[in-house]
mmCIF file of the C-alpha atoms, coordinates in Angstrom:
data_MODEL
# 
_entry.id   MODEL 
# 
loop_
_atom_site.group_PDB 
_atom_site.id 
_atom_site.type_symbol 
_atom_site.label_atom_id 
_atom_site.label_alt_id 
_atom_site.label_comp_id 
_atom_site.label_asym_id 
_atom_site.label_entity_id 
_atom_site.label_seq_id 
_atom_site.pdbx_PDB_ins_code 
_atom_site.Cartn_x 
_atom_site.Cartn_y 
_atom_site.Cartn_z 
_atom_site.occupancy 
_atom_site.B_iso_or_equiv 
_atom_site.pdbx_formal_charge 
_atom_site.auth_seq_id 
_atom_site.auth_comp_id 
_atom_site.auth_asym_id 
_atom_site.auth_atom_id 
_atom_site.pdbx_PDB_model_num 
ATOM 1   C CA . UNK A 1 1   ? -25.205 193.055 85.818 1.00 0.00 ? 1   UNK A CA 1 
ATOM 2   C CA . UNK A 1 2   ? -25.210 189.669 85.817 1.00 0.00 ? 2   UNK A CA 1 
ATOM 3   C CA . UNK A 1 3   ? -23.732 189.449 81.943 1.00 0.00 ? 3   UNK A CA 1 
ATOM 4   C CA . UNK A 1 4   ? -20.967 191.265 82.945 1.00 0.00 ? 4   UNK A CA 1 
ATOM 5   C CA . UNK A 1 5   ? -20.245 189.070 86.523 1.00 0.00 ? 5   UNK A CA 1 
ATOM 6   C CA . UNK A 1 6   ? -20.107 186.028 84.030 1.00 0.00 ? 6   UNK A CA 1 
ATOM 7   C CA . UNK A 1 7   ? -17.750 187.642 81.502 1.00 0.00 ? 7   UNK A CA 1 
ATOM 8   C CA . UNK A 1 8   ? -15.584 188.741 84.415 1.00 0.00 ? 8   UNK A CA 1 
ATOM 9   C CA . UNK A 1 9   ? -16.061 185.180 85.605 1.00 0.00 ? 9   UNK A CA 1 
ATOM 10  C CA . UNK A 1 10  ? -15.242 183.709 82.372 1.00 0.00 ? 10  UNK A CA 1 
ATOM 11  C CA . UNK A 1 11  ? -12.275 185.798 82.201 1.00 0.00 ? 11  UNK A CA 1 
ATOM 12  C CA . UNK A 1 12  ? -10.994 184.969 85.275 1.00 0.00 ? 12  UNK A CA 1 
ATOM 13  C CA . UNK A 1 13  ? -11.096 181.003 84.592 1.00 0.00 ? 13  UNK A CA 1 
ATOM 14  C CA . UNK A 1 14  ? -9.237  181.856 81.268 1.00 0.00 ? 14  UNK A CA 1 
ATOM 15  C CA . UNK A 1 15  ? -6.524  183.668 82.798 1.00 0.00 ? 15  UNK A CA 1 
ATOM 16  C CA . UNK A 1 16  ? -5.844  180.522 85.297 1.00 0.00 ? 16  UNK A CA 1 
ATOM 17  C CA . UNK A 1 17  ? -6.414  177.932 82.522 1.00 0.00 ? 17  UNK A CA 1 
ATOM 18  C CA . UNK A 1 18  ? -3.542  179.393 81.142 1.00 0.00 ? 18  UNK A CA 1 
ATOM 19  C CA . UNK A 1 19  ? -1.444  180.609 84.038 1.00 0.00 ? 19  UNK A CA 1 
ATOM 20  C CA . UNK A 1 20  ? -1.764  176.671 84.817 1.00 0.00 ? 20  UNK A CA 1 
ATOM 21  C CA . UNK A 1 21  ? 0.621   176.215 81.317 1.00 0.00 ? 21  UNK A CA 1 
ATOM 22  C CA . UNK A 1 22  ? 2.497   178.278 81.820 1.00 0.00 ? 22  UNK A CA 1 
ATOM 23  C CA . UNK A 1 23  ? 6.147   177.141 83.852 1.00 0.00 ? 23  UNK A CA 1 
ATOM 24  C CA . UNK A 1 24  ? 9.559   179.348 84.549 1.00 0.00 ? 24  UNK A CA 1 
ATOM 25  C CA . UNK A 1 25  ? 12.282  177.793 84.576 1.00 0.00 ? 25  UNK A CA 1 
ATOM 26  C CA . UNK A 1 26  ? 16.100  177.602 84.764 1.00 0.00 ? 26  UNK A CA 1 
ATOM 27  C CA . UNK A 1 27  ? 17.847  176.139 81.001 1.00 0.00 ? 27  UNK A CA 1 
ATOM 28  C CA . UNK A 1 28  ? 21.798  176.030 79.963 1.00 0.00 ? 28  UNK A CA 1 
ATOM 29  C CA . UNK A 1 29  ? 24.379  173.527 78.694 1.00 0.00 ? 29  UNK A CA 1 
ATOM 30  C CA . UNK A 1 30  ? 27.151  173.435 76.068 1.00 0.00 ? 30  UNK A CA 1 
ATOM 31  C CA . UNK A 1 31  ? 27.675  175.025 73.209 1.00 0.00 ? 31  UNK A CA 1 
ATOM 32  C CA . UNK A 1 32  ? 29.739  173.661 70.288 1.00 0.00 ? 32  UNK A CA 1 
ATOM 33  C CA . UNK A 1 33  ? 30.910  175.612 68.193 1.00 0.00 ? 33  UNK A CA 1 
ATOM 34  C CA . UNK A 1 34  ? 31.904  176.138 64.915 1.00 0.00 ? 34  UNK A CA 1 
ATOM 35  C CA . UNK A 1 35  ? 32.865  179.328 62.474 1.00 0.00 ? 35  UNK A CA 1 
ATOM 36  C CA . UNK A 1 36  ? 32.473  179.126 58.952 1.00 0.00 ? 36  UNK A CA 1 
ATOM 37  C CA . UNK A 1 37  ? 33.946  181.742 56.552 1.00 0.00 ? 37  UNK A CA 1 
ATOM 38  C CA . UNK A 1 38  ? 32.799  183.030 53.233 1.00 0.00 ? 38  UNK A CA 1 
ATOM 39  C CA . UNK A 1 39  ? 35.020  185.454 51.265 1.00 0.00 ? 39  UNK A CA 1 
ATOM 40  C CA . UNK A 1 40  ? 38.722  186.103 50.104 1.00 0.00 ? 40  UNK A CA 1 
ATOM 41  C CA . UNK A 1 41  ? 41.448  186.059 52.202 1.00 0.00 ? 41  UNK A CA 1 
ATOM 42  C CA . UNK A 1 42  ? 45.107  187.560 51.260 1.00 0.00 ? 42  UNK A CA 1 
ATOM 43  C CA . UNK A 1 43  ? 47.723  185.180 51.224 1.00 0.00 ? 43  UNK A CA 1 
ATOM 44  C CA . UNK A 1 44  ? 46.553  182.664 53.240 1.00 0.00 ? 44  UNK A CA 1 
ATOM 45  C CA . UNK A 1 45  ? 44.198  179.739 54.018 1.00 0.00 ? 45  UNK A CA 1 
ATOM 46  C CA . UNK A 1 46  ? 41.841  180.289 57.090 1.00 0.00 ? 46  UNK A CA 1 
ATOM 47  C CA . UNK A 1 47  ? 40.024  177.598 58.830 1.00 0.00 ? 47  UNK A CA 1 
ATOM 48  C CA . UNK A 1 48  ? 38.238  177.135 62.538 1.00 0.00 ? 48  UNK A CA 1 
ATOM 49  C CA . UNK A 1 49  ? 38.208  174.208 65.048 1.00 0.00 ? 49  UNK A CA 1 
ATOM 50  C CA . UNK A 1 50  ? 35.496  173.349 66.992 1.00 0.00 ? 50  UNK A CA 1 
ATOM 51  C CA . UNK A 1 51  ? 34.940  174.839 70.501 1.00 0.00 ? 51  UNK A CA 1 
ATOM 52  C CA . UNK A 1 52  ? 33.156  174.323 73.897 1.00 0.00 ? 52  UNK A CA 1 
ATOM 53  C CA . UNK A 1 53  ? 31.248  177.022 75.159 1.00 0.00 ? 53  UNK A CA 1 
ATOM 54  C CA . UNK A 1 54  ? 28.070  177.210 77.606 1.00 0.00 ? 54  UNK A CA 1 
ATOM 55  C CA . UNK A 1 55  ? 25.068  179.037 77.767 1.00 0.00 ? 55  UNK A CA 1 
ATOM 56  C CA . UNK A 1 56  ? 22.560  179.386 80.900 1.00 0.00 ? 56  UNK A CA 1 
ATOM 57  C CA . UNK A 1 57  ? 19.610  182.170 81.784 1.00 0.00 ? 57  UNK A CA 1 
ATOM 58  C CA . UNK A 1 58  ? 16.025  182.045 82.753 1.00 0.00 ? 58  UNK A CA 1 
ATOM 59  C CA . UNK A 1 59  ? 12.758  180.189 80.434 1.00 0.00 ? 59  UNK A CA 1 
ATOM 60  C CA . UNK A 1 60  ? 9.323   180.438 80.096 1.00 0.00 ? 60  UNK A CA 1 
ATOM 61  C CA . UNK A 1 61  ? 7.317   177.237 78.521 1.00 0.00 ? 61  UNK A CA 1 
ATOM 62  C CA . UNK A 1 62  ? 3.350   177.727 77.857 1.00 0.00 ? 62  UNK A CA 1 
ATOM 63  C CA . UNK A 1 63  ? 1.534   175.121 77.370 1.00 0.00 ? 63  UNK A CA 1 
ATOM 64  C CA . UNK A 1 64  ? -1.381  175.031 74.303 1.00 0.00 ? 64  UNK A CA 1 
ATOM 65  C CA . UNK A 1 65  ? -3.917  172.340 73.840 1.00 0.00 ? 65  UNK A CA 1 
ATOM 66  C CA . UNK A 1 66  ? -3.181  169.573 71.029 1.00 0.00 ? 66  UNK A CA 1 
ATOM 67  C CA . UNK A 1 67  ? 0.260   169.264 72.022 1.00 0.00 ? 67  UNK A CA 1 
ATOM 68  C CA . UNK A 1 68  ? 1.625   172.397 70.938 1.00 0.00 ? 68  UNK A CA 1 
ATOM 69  C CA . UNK A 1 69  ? 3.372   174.984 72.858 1.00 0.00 ? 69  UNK A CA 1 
ATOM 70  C CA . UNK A 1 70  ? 5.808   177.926 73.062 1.00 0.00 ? 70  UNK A CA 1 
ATOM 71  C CA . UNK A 1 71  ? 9.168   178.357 74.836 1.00 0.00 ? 71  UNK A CA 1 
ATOM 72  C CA . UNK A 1 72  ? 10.957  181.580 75.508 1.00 0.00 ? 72  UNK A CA 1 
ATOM 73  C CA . UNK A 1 73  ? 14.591  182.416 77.546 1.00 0.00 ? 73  UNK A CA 1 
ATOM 74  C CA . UNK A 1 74  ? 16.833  184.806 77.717 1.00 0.00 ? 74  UNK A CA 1 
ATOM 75  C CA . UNK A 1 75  ? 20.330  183.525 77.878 1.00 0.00 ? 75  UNK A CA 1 
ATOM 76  C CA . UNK A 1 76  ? 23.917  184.625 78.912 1.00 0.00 ? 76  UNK A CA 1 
ATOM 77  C CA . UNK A 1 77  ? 25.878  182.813 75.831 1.00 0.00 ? 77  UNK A CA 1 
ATOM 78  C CA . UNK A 1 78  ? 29.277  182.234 75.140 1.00 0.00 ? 78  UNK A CA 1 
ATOM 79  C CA . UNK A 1 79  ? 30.984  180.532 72.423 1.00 0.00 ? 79  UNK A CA 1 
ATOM 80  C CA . UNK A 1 80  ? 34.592  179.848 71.363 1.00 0.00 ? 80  UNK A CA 1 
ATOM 81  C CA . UNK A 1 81  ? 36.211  179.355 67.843 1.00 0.00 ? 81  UNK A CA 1 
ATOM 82  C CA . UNK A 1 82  ? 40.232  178.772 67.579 1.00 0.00 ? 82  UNK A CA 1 
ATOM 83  C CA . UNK A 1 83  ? 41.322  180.117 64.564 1.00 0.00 ? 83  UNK A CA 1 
ATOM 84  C CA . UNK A 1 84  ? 43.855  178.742 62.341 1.00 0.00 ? 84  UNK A CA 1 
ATOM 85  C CA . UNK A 1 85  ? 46.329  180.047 59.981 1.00 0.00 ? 85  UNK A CA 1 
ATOM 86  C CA . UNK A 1 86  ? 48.683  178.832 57.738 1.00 0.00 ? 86  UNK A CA 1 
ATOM 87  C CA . UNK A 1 87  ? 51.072  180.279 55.018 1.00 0.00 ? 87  UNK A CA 1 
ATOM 88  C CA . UNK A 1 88  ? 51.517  183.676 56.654 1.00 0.00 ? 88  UNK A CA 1 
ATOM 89  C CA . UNK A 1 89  ? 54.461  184.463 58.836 1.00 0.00 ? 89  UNK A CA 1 
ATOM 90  C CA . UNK A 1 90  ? 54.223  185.613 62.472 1.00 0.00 ? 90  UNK A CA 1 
ATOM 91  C CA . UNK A 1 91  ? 50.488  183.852 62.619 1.00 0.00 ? 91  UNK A CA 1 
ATOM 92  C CA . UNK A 1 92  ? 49.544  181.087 64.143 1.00 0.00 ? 92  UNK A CA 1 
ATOM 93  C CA . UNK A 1 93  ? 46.558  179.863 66.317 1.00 0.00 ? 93  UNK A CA 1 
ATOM 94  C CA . UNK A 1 94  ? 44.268  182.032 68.422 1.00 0.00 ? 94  UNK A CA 1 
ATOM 95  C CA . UNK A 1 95  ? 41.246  181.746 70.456 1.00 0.00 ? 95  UNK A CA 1 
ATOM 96  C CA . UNK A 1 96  ? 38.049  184.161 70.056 1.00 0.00 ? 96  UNK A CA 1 
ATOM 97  C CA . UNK A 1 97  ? 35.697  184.028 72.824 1.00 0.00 ? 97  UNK A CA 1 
ATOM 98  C CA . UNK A 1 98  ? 32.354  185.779 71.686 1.00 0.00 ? 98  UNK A CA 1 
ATOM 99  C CA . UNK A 1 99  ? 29.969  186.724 74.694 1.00 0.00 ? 99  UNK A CA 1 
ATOM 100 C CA . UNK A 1 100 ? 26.428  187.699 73.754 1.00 0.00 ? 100 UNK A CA 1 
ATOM 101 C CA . UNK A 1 101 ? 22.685  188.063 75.308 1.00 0.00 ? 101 UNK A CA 1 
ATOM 102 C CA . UNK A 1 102 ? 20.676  185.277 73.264 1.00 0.00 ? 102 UNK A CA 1 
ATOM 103 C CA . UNK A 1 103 ? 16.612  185.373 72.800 1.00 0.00 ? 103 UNK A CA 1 
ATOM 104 C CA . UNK A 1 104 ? 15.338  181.929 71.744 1.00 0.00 ? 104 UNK A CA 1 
ATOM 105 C CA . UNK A 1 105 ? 11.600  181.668 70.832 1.00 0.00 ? 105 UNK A CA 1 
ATOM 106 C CA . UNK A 1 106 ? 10.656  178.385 69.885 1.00 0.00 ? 106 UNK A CA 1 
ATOM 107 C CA . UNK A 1 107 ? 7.319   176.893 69.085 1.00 0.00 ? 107 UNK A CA 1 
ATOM 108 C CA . UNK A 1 108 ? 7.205   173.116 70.034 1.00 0.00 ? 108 UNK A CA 1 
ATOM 109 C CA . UNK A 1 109 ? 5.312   169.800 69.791 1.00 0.00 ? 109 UNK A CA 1 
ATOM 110 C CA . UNK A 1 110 ? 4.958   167.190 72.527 1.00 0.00 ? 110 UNK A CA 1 
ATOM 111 C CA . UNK A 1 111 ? 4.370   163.845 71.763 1.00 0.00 ? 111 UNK A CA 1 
ATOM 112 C CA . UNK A 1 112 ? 3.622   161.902 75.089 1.00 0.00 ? 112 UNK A CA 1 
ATOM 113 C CA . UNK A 1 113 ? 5.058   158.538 75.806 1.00 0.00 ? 113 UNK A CA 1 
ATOM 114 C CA . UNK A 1 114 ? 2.713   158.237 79.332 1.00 0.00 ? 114 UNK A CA 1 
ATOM 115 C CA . UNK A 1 115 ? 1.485   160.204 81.944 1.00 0.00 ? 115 UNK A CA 1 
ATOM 116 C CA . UNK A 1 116 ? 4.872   161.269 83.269 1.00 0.00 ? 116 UNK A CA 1 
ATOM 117 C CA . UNK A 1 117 ? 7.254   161.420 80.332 1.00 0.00 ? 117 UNK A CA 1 
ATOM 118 C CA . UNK A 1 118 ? 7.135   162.335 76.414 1.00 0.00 ? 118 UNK A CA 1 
ATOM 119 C CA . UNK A 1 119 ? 9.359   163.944 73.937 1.00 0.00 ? 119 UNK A CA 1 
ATOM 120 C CA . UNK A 1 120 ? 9.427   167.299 72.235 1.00 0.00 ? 120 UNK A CA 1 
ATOM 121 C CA . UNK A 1 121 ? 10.329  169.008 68.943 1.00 0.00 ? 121 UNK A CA 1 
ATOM 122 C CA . UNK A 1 122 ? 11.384  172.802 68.839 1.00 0.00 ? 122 UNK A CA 1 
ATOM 123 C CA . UNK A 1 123 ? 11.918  174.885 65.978 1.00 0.00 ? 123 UNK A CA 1 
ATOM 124 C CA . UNK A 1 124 ? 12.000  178.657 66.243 1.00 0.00 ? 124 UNK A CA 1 
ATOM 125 C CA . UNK A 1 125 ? 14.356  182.222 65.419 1.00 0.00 ? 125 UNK A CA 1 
ATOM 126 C CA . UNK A 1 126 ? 17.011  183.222 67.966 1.00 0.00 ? 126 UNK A CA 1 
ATOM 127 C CA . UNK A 1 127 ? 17.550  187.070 68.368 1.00 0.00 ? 127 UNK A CA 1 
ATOM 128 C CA . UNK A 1 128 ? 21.630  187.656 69.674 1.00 0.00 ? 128 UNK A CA 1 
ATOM 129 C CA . UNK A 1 129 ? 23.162  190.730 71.112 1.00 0.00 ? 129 UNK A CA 1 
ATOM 130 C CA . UNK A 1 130 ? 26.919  190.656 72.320 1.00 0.00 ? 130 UNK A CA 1 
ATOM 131 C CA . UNK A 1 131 ? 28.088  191.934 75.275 1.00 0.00 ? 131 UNK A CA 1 
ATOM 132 C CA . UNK A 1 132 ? 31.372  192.960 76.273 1.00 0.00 ? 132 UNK A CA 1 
ATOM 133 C CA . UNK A 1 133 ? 34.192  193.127 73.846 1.00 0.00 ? 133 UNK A CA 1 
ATOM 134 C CA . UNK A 1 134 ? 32.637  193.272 70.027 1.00 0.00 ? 134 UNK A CA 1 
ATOM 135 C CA . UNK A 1 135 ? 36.106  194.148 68.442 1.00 0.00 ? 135 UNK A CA 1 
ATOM 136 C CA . UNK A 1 136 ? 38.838  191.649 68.742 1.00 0.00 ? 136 UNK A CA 1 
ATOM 137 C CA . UNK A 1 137 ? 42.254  191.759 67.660 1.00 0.00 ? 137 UNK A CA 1 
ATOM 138 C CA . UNK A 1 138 ? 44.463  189.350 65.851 1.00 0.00 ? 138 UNK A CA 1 
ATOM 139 C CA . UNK A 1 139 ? 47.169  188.823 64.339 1.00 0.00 ? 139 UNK A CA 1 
ATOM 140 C CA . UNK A 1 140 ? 44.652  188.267 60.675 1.00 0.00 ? 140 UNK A CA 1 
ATOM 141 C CA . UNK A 1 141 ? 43.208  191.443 61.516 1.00 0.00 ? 141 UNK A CA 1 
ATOM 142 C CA . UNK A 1 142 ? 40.272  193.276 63.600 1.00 0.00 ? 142 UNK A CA 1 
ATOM 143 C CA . UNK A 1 143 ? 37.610  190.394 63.901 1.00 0.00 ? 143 UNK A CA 1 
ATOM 144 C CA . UNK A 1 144 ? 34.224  192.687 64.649 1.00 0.00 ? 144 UNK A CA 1 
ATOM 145 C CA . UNK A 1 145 ? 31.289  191.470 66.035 1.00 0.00 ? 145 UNK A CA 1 
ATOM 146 C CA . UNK A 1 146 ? 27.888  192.445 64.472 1.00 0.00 ? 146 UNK A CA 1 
ATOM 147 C CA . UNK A 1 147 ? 25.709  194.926 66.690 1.00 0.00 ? 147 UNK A CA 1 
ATOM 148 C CA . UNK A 1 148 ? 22.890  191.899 66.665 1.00 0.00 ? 148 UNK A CA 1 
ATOM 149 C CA . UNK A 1 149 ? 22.272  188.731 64.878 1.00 0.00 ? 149 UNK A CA 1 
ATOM 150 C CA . UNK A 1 150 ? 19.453  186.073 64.045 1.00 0.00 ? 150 UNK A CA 1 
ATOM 151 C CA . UNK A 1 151 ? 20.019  182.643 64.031 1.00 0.00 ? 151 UNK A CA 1 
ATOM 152 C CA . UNK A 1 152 ? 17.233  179.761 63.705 1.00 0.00 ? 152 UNK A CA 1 
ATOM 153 C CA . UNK A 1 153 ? 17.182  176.434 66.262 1.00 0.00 ? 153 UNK A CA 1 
ATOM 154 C CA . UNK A 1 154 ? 16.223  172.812 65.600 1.00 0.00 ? 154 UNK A CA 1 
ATOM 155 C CA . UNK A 1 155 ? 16.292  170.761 68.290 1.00 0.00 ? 155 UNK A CA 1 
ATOM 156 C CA . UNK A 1 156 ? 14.618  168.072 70.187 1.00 0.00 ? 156 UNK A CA 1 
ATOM 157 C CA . UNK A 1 157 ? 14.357  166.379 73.166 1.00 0.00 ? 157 UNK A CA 1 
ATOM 158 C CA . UNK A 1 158 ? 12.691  164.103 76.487 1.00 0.00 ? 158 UNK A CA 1 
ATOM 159 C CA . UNK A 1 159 ? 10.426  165.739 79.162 1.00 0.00 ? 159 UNK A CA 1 
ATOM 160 C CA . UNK A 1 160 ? 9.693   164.096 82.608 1.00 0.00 ? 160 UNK A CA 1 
ATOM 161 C CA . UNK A 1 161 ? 7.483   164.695 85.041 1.00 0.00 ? 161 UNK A CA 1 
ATOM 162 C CA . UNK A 1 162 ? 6.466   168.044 83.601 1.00 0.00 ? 162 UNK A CA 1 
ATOM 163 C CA . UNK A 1 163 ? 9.512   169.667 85.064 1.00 0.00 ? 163 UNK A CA 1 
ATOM 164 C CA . UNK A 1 164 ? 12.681  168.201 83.663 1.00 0.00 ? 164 UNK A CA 1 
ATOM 165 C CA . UNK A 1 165 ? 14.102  168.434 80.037 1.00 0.00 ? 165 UNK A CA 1 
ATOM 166 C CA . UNK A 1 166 ? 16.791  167.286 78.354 1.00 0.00 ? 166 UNK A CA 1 
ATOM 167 C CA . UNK A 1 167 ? 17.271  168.144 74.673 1.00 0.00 ? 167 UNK A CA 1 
ATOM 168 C CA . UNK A 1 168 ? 19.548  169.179 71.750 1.00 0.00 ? 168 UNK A CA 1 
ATOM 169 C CA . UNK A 1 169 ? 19.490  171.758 69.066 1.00 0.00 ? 169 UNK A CA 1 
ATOM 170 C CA . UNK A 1 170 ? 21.710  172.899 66.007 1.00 0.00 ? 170 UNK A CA 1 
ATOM 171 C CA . UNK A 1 171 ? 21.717  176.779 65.976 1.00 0.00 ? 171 UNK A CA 1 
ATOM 172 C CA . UNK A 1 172 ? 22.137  178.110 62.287 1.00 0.00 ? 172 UNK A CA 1 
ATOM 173 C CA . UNK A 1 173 ? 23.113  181.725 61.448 1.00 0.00 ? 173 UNK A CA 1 
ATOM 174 C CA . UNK A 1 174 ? 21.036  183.197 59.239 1.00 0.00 ? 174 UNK A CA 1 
ATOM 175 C CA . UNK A 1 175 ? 23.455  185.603 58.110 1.00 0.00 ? 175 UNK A CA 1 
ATOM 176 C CA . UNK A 1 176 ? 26.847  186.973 59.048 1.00 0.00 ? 176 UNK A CA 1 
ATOM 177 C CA . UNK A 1 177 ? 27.750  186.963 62.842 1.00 0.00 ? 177 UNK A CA 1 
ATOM 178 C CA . UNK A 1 178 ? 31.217  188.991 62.458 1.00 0.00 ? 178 UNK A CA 1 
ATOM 179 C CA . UNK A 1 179 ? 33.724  190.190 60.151 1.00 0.00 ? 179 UNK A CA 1 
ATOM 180 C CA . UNK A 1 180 ? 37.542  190.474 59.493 1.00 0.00 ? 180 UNK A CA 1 
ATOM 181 C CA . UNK A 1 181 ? 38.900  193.748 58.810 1.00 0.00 ? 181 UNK A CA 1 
ATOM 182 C CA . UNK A 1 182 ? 42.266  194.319 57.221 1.00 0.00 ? 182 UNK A CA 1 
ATOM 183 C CA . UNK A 1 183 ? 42.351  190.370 56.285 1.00 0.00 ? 183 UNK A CA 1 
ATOM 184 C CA . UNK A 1 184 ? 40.438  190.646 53.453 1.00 0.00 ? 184 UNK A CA 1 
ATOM 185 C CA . UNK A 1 185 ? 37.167  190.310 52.535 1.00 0.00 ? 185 UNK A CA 1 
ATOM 186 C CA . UNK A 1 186 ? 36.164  188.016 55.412 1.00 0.00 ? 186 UNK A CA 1 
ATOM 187 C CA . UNK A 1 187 ? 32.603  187.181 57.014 1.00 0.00 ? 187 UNK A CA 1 
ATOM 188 C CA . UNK A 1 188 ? 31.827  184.552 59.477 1.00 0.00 ? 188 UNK A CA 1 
ATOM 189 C CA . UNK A 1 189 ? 29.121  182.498 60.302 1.00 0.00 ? 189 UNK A CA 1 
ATOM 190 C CA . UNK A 1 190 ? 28.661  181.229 64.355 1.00 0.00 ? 190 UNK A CA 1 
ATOM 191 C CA . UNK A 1 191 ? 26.761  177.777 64.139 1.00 0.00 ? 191 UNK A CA 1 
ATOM 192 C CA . UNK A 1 192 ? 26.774  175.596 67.026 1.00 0.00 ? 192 UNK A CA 1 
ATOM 193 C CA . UNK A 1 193 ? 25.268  172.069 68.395 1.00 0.00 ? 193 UNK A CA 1 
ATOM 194 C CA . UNK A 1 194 ? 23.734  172.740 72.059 1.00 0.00 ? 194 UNK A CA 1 
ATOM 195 C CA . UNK A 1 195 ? 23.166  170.367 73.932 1.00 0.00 ? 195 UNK A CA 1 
ATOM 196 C CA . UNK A 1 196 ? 21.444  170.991 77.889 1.00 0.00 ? 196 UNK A CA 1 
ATOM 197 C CA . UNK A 1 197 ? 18.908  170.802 80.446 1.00 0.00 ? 197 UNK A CA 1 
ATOM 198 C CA . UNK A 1 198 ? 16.042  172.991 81.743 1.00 0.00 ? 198 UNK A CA 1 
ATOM 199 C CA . UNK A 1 199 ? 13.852  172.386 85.176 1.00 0.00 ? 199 UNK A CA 1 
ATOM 200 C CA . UNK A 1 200 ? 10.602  173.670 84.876 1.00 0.00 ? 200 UNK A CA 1 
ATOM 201 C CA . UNK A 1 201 ? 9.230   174.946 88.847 1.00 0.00 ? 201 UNK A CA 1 
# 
């Protein structure tokens, strides 16, 4: 009886050890975006500006020993590319607004610079699903939006007090994030700069 009252016990101060690491949170900023193309397009050459977007959701940071931890969120994402075309008659610039459901999970390093501040590195996969329109249409053709996508982040960052960060990442597709239809043989690629804020409760 009295084994089991100490693994019970034991389990217990686990579980709070690392309830105590574990923070929610609220995290979003600016996206900057910009599409890349790979393929053949007919008659024309194809190109895409940067663009502001923003992304913002809920987070989850745990908190390992040694420095290392994990960060998870679950964001509302959207990002902008203005596409430009030239040669072609009857086309001219236009503005695609993708919308998507973005799943970060990052694993991270804290290096502390004193008992109230440090700085962080994050590298992890990113796990996209668009919501709202996936087909758009242009004057280059149907632009369609893949039914998910992985990306991977870099970023870094300063932490203080435990509940305030302020970082930046580069997002990298890891493979297509759309396609052209009727343009060609078109794929794009959706990398962006972020740059943002979480606040840890």
């Amino acid at each position: 009886m009295k084994k089991i009252l100490f693994v019970v016990a034991l389990l217990a101060a686990t579980m709070t050890a690392q309830a105590q690491g574990l923070k929610f949170g609220i995290k979003g900023g600016l996206n900057l975006t910009k599409m890349t193309m790979s393929g053949t397009f007919d008659g024309s050459t194809f190109s895409s500006d940067n663009q502001a977007g923003f992304y913002l959701g809920p987070t989850l940071k745990l908190s390992l020993p040694l420095g290392f931890g994990v960060d998870v969120a679950a964001l509302y994402d959207q990002r902008s590319a203005k596409i430009e075309s030239n040669g072609q008659a009857g086309t001219g610039d236009e503005k695609i607004k993708q919308k998507s459901i973005q799943i970060p999970i990052n694993a991270r390093y804290n290096i502390g610079l004193g008992s109230e501040a440090g700085i962080y590195l994050a590298i992890g996969p990113q796990f996209g699903f668009p919501v709202g329109d996936k087909v758009y249409n242009t004057k280059l053709g149907d632009y369609t939006l893949k039914s998910s996508n992985l990306s991977f982040n870099f970023g870094a960052g300063v932490y203080l007090l435990d509940h305030l960060e302020v970082g930046f990442s580069y997002n990298l597709a890891a493979g297509k994030s759309g396609e052209f239809k009727n343009a060609g043989d078109i794929d794009t690629h959706n990398n962006a700069w972020q740059i943002g804020a979480a606040i840890y409760f």
